[in-house]
DRENPA-3360 file (N, C-alpha, C; in nm, 2 decimals, always signed):
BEGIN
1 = XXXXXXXX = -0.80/-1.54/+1.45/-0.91/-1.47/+1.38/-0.85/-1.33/+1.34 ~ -0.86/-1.26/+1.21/-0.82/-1.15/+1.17/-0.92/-1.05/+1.20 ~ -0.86/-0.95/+1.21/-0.92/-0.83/+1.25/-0.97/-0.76/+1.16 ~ -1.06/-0.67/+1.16/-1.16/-0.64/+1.07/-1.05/-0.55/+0.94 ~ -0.94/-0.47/+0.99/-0.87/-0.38/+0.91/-0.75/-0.51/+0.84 ~ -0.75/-0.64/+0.92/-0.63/-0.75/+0.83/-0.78/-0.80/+0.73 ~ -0.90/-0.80/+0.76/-0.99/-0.85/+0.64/-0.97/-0.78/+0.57 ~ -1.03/-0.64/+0.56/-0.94/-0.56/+0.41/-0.86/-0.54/+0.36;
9 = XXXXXXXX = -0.77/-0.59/+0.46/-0.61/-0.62/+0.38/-0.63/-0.70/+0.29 ~ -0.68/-0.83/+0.34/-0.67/-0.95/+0.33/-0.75/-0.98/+0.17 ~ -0.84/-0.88/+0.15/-0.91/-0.86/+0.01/-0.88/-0.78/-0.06 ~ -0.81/-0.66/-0.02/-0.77/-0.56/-0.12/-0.61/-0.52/-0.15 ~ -0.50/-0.59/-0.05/-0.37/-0.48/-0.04/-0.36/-0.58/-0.12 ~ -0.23/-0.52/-0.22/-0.18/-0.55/-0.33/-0.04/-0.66/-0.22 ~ -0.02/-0.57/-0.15/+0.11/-0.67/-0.07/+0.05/-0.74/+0.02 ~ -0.05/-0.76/+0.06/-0.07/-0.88/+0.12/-0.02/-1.03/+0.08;
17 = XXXXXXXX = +0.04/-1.06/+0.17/+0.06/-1.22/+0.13/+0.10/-1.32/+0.24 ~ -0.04/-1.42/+0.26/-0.03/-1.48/+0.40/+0.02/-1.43/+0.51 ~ -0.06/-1.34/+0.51/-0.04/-1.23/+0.67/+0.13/-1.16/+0.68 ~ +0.21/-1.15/+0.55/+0.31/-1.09/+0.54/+0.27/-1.00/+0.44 ~ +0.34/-0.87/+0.45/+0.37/-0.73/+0.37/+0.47/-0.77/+0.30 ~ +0.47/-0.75/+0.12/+0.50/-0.75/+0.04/+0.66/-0.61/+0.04 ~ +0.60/-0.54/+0.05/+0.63/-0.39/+0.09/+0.71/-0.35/-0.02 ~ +0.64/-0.34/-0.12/+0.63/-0.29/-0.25/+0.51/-0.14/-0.25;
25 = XXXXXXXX = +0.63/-0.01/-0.24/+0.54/+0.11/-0.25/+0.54/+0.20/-0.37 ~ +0.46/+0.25/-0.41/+0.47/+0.33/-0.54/+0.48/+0.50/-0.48 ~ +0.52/+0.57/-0.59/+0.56/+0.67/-0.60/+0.60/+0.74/-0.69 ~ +0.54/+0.88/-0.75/+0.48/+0.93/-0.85/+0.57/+1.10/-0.85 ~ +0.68/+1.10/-0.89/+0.76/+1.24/-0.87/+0.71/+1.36/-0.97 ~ +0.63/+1.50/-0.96/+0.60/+1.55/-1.02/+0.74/+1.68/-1.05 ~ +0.74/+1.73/-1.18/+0.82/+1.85/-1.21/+0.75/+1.98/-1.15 ~ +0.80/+2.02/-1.08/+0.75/+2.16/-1.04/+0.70/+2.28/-1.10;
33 = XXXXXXXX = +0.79/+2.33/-1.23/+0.79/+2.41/-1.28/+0.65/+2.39/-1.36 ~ +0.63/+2.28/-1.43/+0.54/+2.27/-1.55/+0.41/+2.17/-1.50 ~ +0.47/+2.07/-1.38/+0.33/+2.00/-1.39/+0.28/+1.88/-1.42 ~ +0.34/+1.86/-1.56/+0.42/+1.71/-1.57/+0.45/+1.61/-1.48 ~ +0.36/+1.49/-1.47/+0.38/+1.35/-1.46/+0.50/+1.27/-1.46 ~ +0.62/+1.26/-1.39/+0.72/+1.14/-1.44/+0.62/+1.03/-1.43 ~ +0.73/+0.88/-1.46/+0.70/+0.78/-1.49/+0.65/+0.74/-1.35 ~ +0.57/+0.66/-1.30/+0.56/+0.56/-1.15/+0.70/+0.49/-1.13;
41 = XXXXXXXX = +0.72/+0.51/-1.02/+0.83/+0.43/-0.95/+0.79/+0.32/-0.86 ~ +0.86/+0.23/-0.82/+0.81/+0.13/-0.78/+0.96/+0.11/-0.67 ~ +0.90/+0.14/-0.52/+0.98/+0.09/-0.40/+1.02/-0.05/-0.31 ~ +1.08/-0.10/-0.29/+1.12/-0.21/-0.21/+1.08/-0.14/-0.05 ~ +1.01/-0.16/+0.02/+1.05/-0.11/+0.16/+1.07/-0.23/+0.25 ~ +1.22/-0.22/+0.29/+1.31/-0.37/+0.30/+1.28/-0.33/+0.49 ~ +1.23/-0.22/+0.56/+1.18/-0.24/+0.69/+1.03/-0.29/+0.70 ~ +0.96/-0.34/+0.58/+0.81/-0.37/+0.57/+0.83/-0.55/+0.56;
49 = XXXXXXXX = +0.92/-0.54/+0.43/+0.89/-0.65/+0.34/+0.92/-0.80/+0.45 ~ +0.84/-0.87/+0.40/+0.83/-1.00/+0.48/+0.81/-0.98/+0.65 ~ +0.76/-0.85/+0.71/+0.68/-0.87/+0.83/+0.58/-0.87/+0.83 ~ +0.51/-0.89/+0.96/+0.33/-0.94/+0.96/+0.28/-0.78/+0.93 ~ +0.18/-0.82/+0.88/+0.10/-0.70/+0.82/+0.04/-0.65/+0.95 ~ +0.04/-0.51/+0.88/-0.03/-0.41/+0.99/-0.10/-0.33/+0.94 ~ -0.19/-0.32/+0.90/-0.27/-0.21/+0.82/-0.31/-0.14/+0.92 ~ -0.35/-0.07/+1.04/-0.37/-0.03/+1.13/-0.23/+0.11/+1.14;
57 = XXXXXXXX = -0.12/+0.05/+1.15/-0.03/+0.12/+1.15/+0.08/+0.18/+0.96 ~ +0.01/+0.14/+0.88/+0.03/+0.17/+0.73/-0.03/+0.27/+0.66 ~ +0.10/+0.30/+0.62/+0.03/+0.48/+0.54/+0.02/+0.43/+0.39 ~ +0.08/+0.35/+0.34/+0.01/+0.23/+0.18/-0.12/+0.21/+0.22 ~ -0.19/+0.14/+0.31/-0.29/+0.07/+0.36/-0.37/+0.22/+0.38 ~ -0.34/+0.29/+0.47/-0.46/+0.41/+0.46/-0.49/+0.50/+0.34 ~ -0.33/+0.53/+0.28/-0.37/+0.60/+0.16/-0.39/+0.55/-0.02 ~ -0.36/+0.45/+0.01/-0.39/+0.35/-0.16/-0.53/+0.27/-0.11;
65 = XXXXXXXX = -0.49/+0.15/-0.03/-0.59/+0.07/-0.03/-0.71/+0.12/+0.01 ~ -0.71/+0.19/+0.09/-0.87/+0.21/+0.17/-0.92/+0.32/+0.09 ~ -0.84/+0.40/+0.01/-0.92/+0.54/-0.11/-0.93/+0.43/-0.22 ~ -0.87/+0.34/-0.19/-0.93/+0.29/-0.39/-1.05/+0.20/-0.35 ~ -1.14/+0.13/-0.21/-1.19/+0.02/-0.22/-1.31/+0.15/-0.27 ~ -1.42/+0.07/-0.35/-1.49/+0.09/-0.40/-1.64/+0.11/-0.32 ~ -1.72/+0.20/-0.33/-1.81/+0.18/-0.24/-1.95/+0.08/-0.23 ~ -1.99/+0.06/-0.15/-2.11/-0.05/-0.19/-2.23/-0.03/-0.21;
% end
């Protein structure tokens, strides 16, 4: 039985997949001086990828998934 934080995984994380972490992280480098946006980057995290999910202990999972679910 999944736990209430792997059910919102389980509907919302982008790396979820059959109770494994994807562990694909994004990351957004700003210029200091001016302000300016670089492009999105896109991470491998090869200590994530293909273990059992933990959203309980994930800073993707608290800071992407759980600010973007929508409220009801």
């Amino acid at each position: 039985m999944l736990s209430n934080s792997k059910r919102t995984a389980l509907k919302y994380c982008a790396n979820w997949n059959k109770e494994k972490c994807l562990g694909v992280l994004f990351s957004i480098k700003r210029k200091r001086k001016s302000g300016h946006i670089y492009p999105v980057n896109m991470n491998l995290d090869e200590k994530k990828s293909g273990k059992d999910c933990n959203p309980d202990n994930c800073s993707y999972f608290k800071n992407c998934v759980i600010a973007g679910i929508p409220e009801i």
